[in-house]
N, C-alpha and C positions, 0 to 999 in steps of 0.2 A: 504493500500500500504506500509505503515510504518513497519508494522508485515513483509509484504511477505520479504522487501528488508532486513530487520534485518536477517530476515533466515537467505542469501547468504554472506550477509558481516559477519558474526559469521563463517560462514563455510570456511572463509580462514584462518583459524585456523589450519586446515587442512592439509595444504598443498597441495591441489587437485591437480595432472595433469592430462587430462582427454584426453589421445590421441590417434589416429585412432583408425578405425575399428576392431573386433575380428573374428572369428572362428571357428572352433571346429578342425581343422587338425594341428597337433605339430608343421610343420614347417608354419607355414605362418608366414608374419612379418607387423611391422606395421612402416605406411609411419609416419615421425616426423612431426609436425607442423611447446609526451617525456618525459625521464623520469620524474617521478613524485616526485624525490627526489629534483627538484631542488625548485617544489612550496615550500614542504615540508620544503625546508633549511629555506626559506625566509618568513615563520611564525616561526622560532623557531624552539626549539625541539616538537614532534610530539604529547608527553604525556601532554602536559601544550598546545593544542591548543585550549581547552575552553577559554582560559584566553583571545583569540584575536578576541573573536566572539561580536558582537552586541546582545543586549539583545532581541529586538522585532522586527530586521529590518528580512522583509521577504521578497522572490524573488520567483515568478511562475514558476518555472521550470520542466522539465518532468524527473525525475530519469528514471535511465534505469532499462529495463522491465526484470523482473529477478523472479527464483522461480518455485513453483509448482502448477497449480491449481487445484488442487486433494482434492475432497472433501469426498472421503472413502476411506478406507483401508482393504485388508484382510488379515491376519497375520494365516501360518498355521502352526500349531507345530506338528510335526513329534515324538509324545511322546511314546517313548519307554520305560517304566518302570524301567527295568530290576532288578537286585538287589539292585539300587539302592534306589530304593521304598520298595522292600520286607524288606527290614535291615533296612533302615534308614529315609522311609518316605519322601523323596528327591523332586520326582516328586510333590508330594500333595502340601509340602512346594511350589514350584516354581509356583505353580495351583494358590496358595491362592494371593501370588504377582501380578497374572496376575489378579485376580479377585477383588483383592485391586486399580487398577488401574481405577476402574470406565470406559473403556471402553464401547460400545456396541452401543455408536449412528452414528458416524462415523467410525469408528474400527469396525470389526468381528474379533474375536480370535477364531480359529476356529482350536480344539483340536483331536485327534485322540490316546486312550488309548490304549495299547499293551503292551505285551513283560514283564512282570509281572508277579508273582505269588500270591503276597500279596497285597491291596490297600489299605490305610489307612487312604481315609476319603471321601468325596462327597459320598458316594453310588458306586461310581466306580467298575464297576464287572471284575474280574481275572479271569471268566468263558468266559467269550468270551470278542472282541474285540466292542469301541464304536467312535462316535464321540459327541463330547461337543462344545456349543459357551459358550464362556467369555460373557454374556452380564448384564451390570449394576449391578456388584457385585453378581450375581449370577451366577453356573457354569450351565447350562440347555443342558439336554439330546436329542440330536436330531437326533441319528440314532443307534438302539439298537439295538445287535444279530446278526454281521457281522462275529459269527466265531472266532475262535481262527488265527486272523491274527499272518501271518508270517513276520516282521517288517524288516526280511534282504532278503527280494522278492524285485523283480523292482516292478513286478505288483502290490506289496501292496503300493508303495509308488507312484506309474503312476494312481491307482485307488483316493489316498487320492487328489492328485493333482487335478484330472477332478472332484473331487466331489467339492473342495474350489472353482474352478472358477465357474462350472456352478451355484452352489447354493449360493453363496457371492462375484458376480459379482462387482470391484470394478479397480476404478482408480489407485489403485497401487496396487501391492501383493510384500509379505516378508514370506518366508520359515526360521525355523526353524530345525533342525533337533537335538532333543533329549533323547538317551544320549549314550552310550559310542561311544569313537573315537578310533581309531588302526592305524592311519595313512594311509598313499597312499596305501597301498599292504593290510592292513586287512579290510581298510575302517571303516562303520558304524556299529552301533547298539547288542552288546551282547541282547539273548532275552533268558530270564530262559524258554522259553517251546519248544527252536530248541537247535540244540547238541551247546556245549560251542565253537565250531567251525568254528559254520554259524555267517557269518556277509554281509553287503551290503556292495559288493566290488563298488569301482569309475565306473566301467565297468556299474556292475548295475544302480547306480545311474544316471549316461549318460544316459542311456538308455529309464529310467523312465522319466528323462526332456524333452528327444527326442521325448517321445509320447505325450507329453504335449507343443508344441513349439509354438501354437497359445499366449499362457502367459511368455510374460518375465519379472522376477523379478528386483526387488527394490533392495533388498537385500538376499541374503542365506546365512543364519548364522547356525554355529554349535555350542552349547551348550554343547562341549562335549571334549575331548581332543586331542591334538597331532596332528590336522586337517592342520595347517596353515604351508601349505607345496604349493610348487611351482608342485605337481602334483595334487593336489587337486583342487588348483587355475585355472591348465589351464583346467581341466575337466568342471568346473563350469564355466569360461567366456562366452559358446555361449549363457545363460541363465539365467544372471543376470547384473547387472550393478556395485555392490559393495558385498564382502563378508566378513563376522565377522569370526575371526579364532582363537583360538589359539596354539601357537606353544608350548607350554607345556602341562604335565597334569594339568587340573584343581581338583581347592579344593573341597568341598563337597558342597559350596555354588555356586558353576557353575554361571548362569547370575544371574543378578538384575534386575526384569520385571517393578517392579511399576511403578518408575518413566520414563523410559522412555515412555511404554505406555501412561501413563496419557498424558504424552506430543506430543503424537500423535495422541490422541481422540482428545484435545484441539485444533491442528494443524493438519491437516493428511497432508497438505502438505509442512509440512518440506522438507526442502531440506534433501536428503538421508545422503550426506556426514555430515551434522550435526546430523541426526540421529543416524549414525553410531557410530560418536563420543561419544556421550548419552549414548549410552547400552555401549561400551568400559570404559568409565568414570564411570557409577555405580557399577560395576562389579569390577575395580580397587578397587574402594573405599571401597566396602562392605571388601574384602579381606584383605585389609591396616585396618580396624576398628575394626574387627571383630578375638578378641583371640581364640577363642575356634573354629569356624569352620573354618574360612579363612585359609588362604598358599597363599604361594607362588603363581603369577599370573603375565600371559601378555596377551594380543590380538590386535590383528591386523583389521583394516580397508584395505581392498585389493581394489585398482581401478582395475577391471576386465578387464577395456580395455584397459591398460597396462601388461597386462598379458604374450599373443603373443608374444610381445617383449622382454619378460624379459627370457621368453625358447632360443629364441633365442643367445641373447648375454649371458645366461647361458652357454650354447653346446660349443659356438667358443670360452669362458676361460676354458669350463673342459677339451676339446680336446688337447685346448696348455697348460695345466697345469697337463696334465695325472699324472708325474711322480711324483709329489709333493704329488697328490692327495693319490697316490696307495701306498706312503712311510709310511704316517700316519693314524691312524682311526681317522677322525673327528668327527665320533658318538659323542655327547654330555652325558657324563657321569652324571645320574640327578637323583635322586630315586624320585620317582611314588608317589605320595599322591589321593587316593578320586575315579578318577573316569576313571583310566586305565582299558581299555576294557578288559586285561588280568590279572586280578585283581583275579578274583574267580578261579583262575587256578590253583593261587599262595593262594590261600585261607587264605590270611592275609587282606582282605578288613575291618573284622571288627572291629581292631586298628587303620584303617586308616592309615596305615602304610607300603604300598606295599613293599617287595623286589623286582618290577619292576623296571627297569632303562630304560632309554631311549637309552639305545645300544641295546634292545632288537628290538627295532624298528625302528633302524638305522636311528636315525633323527637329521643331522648336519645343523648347522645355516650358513646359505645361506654366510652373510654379518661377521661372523667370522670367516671364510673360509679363504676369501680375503684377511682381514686382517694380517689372523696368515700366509699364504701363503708370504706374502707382494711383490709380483711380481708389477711391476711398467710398464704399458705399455696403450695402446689404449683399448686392450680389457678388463683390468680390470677398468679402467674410463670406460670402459661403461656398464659395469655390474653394477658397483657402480649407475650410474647414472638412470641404469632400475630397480634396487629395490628399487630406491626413490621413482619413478614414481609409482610404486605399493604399497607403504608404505602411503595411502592417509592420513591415522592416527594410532597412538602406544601407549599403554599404559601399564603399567609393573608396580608391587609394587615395594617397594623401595631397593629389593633385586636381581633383575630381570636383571640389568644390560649386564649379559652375550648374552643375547637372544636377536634378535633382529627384528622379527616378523615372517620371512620367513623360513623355514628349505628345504634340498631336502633330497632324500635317497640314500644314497651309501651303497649298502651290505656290508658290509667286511665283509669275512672269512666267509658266510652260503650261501651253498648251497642251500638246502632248500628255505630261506628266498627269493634270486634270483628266484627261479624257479617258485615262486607262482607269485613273481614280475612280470615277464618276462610278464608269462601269461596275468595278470590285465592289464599289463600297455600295451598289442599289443591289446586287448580288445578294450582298449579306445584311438589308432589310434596314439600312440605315434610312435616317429622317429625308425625305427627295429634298423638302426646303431647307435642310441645313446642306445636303449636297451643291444647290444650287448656289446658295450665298458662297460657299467657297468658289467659286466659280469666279466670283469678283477678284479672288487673289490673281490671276492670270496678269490683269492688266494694273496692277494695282501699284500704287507708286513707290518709289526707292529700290523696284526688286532684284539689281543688280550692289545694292549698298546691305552689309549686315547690320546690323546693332550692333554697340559697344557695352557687351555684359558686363566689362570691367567691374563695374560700378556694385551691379546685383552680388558676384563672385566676393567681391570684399566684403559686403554688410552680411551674407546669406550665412549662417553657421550651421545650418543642419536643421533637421523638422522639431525639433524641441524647442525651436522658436516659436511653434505656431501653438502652444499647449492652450491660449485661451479658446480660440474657433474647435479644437479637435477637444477637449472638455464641454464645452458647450453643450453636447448632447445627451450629458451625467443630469444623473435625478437631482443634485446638491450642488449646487456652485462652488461649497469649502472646501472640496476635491480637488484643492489647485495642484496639489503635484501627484494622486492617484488616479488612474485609467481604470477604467470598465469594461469588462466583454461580457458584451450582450449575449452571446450562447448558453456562457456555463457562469453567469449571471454573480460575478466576483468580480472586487476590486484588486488592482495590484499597484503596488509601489516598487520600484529599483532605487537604492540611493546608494552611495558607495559601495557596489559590489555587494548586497544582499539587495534579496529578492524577500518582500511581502507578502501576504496575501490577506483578505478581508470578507468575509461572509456576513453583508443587513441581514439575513432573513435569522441567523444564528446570533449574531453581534459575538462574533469569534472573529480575534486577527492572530494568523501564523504567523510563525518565524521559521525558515529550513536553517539548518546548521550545517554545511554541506564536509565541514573536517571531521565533526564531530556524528554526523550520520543520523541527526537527529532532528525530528517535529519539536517546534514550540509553539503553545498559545498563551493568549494574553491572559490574567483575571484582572478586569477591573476593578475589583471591589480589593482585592488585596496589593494589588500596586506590585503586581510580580508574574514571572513569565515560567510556564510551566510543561514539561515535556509531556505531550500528547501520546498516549498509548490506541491503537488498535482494538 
């Protein structure tokens, strides 16, 4: 019981808000949902509250029931090879981390080769397409001779889906989808054996879930770039619960599989929002450690069912901010590193050194928008406060500042670029009039001048700025530095490296002790903190 509640209290780390229902249609909205500071004042500061517990006094008490009971997992990677296996061995690398992770008792990793021309180690064939499980350090061959799949079809990816459930039937599932990204309009996947053109648009990928809707995911993560976009997000909510993004190109070292796996063979039923955390944090790290392949890196935790809402009070600030919008490009001006979809177009992948930019793919940062706009009214507090909602977790090397997890697309000045838009995005059920009003970016003025984020990147320290709009939706206003998740209906506190927790319905607040391997809760009445027993 100790492990399960350690999960949940770890996970208000987070910031989770987990509120109404989701979707799949652009407009729908989502309906919104004592203090604990005062126990808190009257033991002291919160960091030094070992110092007022009893050494061996214990109390019977029932913690609250909290966690997952999920005793398998199946994890599907969507492995698309492309060049970045034929060049540089990429995929194999990523293979061997998952195959490091000792997986296969509780965990299936359950792989799907494609989109390749070169393979550069297991045995792996570039003659036709396969499927692999990760089990117990060995990569094992279980469906051989599927053809030269096509990896930007629905059906190749509607097929890989009904094969993971029917065949590694389990208590949670987690999509993967690897590797290139092209944002909201190119979507997924370059594959060296369709024209440099074909990719798996959002449209597609909708489509693919939509035939698979008996399984809803844990997580869907892209391993790939440019992904962590507010049209990617609302594509993805009716069929998942949380999704890994990021909103930049990644470096050549894309995720870090080991260790989070391993921590999910050990646990499968981590809580999601701490898993998420996990593969965000190693992927940071590897990048920050790492001179020779690392770069520049951020990724995003998206609460999916925050999603809905955040389209929402997106539309009613771009509507009332048209003329700001249309006067500047807020494309993020970034040059491409590793594993930009459009990489082999520009035929400089193998310096690692794209002349891609991020104008080319029109991907402006949601929450620097606002800022650099700095309009002051109801509907910008509440955009602010729906991309907190959706920010479940963030993490960014130490140069990343600018970026802030979420991006949208505004064409400026390309027709072209528009027109495919247009298409993708009526495909996948978006608003015609918020389509159309984009329409005016084409012609729209400055769209060959960027902004100068300077300004935003100095003042922006992180989403813990934003704690009054992302509070805002708590029962109690005195909640200034506790969160709430509306699912499993607890408050949590993080303050110097201890995690909290808070139950109204009980007026019980924990302590975890994580050297000491022990529950505490509060008595109020005696002014003293007491190890919780089972």
């Amino acid at each position: 019981m100790k492990k399960k509640l350690l999960s949940l209290l770890l996970a208000g780390i987070l910031s989770v808000f987990l509120l109404g229902g989701c979707d799949d249609e652009w407009s729908d909205e989502i309906d919104d949902g004592e203090a604990v500071e005062e126990a808190a004042d009257e033991t002291g500061d919160t960091e030094n509250i070992q110092d007022h517990r009893p050494e061996n006094e214990t109390v019977d008490i029932e913690p609250v029931a909290i966690g997952s009971d999920a005793r398998s997992v199946t994890v599907m990677i969507y492995m698309n090879g492309s060049d970045l296996e034929t060049k540089a061995g990429e995929a194999t690398a990523d293979l061997s981390e998952m195959i490091d992770s000792g997986v296969g008792e509780n965990v299936n990793v359950i792989v799907q080769t494609m989109g390749t021309k070169k393979w550069h180690d297991y045995d792996i064939s570039s003659k036709t397409s396969q499927i692999y499980r990760v089990n117990r350090g060995e990569l094992e061959l279980v469906k051989d001779n599927l053809g030269q799949l096509d990896c930007t079809k629905s059906d190749t990816l509607s097929d890989f889906i009904d094969f993971g459930k029917k065949n590694y039937p389990a208590d949670r599932y987690i999509m993967i989808f690897w590797d290139h990204g092209g944002g909201p309009v190119y979507g997924f996947g370059y594959d060296e054996w369709q024209a440099d053109t074909a990719s798996l648009t959002l449209d597609e990928i909708q489509k693919a879930f939509r035939m698979n809707r008996d399984i809803r995911f844990d997580i869907i993560g892209m391993d790939c770039c440019i992904m962590a976009n507010l049209e990617t997000c609302y594509v993805l909510a009716p069929f998942c619960k949380y999704a890994v993004l990021s909103e930049d190109f990644e470096s050549g070292l894309g995720w870090s599989y080991t260790n989070w796996m391993k921590l999910l063979e050990e646990n499968p039923g981590i809580s999601t929002p701490l898993l998420g955390k996990k593969i965000i944090d190693s992927m940071i790290d590897a990048n920050e450690n790492d001179d020779e392949a690392g770069g520049s890196s951020t990724m995003i935790l998206v609460n999916e069912r925050a999603v809905p809402d955040l389209v929402r009070k997106w539309t009613e600030y771009a509507y009332r901010n048209s003329d700001s919008l249309l006067r500047l490009n807020y494309s993020k001006l970034h040059v491409a590193r590793g594993r930009g979809l459009m990489d082999l177009i520009f035929d400089s992948w193998d310096d690692d050194e794209s002349s891609v930019t991020m104008d080319n793919y029109y991907v402006s940062d949601m929450m620097s928008i606002v800022e650099s706009v700095g309009k002051e009214d109801e509907f910008t507090n509440d955009l602010r406060s729906s991309l907190k909602a959706c920010a479940a977790y963030f993490g960014h090397t130490s140069d990343k500042n600018e970026l802030t997890g979420l991006a949208v697309s505004l064409p400026y000045g390309d027709r072209v670029f528009y027109d495919r838009l247009a298409d993708v995005y009526s495909k996948c059920g978006f608003d015609e009039k918020y389509i159309e009003w984009l329409e005016g970016f084409v012609s729209a003025e400055g769209t060959d001048d960027y902004y100068d984020f300077s300004g935003f990147e100095d003042s922006w320290s992180g989403w813990q700025t934003y704690e009054e709009g992302w509070n805002s939706c708590g029962p109690d206003e005195d909640f200034e530095d506790w969160e709430y998740d509306y699912e499993e209906e607890l408050w949590y506190l993080y303050e110097d490296g201890n995690v909290y927790l808070y139950d109204d319905e009980s007026d019980i607040m924990f302590f975890y002790d994580e050297y000491e391997d022990e529950l505490y809760y509060y008595d109020e009445e005696d002014d003293d903190w007491y190890v919780a027993e089972d």
